[in-house]
C-alpha angles and dihedrals in degrees: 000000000000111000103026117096124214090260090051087051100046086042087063097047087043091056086039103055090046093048103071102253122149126229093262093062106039092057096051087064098036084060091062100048093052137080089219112029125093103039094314100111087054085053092051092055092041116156097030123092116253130196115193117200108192139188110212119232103154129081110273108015091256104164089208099063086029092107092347086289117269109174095034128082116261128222095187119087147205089264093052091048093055083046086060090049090045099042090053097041095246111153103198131209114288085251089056103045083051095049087057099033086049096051091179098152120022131197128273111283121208108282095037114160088223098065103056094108100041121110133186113208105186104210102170135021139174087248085069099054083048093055093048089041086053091050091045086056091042093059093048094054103253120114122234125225109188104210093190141308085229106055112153142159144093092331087233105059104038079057083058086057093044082047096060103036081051086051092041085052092056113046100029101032089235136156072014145335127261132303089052129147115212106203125182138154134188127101129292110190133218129235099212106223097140134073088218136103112280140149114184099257093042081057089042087057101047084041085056090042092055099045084035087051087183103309114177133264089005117117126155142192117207106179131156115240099226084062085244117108099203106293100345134087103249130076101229134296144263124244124204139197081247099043093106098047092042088052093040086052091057091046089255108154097209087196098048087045089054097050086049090055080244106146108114089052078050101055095036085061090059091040080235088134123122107223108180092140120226112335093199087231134084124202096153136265118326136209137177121185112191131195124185099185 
């Protein structure tokens, strides 16, 4: 929007991705700080006909979070979007407190004008990556369970869920017996606390090492599918059933690494990263917990 420069801009998403909050509520606040989000770049079109093709990379598949929206309507508003800062403790740029204080134009509500010829085609979605991961499993001989396309949540403690339900898996056969593969996408989030190297599936896998605490014949891959955990160079990371011991043997602490947001130095260390480079596509976070039995 006038008035806020590009740094202004990038110091905002920086405080947001370390705060904790989840997709849903950044981009409600990145629409009002932009001139085509939210629907804006459909008005300033208007009356041509548009056709968005999207690739979903959000929980839920919602088009108006997908990119922040920008040629959908918006239900969120500039007051919402002062509530999020609030809420998380970020303090903008001046630009940026006056840009929502002011509210002078906000984003295009349902029933705009401006959006009858606008259409959204979805042509791809996390739900999908999860359906050819389960037949990859299928053929293999280890059954899937698809645990959900919208988790979300502190990236540790949903991997002590995931922790639990693999457990239940290996010594009671349920949801399903071993071999048995458990998949899910979405997004967790990180609180940032730490001053260490992180990236919210290489927390959600020293989350899993440490509730897992080596437990036998369980192993898992969280990756995110545009090969970027959050603001690193690698895609995610692999556990294994001997990730503790390796890291203890090279006087690695896996619970003082994980209060320090240190997972991606932890699992260098163990050359455990998954390094694919950017796939020029983004279907949302992925993880595969495997037990074998």
């Amino acid at each position: 929007m006038p008035g806020i420069s590009l740094e202004d801009k990038i110091a905002v998403n920086r405080a947001l991705l370390r705060s904790g909050a989840n997709i849903s509520e950044m981009n409600c606040i990145r629409k009002h700080i932009s001139a085509i989000k939210g629907g804006r770049l459909a008005a300033a079109a208007a009356p041509a006909r548009v056709v968005t093709l999207a690739i979903s990379d959000v929980p839920g598949d919602d088009p108006a979070v997908i990119a922040s929206g920008p040629t959908v309507p918006d239900p969120t508003s500039f007051a919402q979007a002062q509530e999020i800062l609030a809420r998380y403790g970020v303090v903008p740029p001046e630009s940026v407190a006056t840009c929502l204080q002011r509210a002078a134009e906000e984003t295009l509500k349902p029933g705009d004008p401006r959006l009858a010829n606008c259409e959204t085609i979805l042509v791809a979605a996390p739900q999908a990556s999860l359906e050819a991961a389960a037949a990859v499993a299928r053929a293999a001989g280890v059954t899937p369970v698809i645990l959900g396309d919208a988790i979300e949540g502190e990236s540790r403690e949903v991997a002590n869920v995931f922790a639990g339900i693999a457990q239940q898996v290996a010594r009671h056969g349920q949801p399903a017996a071993a071999p048995a593969v458990l998949l899910s996408g979405g997004e967790t989030t990180v609180t940032v606390r730490g001053g260490g190297r992180g990236g919210r599936n290489a927390e959600f896998a020293l989350g899993l090492a440490i509730a897992l605490d080596g437990a036998p014949g369980i192993s898992a891959i969280a990756c995110d599918t545009d090969g970027i955990d959050g603001s690193e160079d690698n895609a995610g990371v692999i556990v294994t059933a001997d990730t503790l011991s390796r890291a203890a043997a090279a006087g690695m602490n896996a619970r003082s690494r994980l209060a320090d947001n240190d997972g991606y130095s932890y699992f260098a260390a163990l050359d455990d990263l998954v390094m694919t480079g950017p796939t020029l596509t983004n279907v949302n976070d992925f993880r595969a917990v495997l037990i074998t039995t």
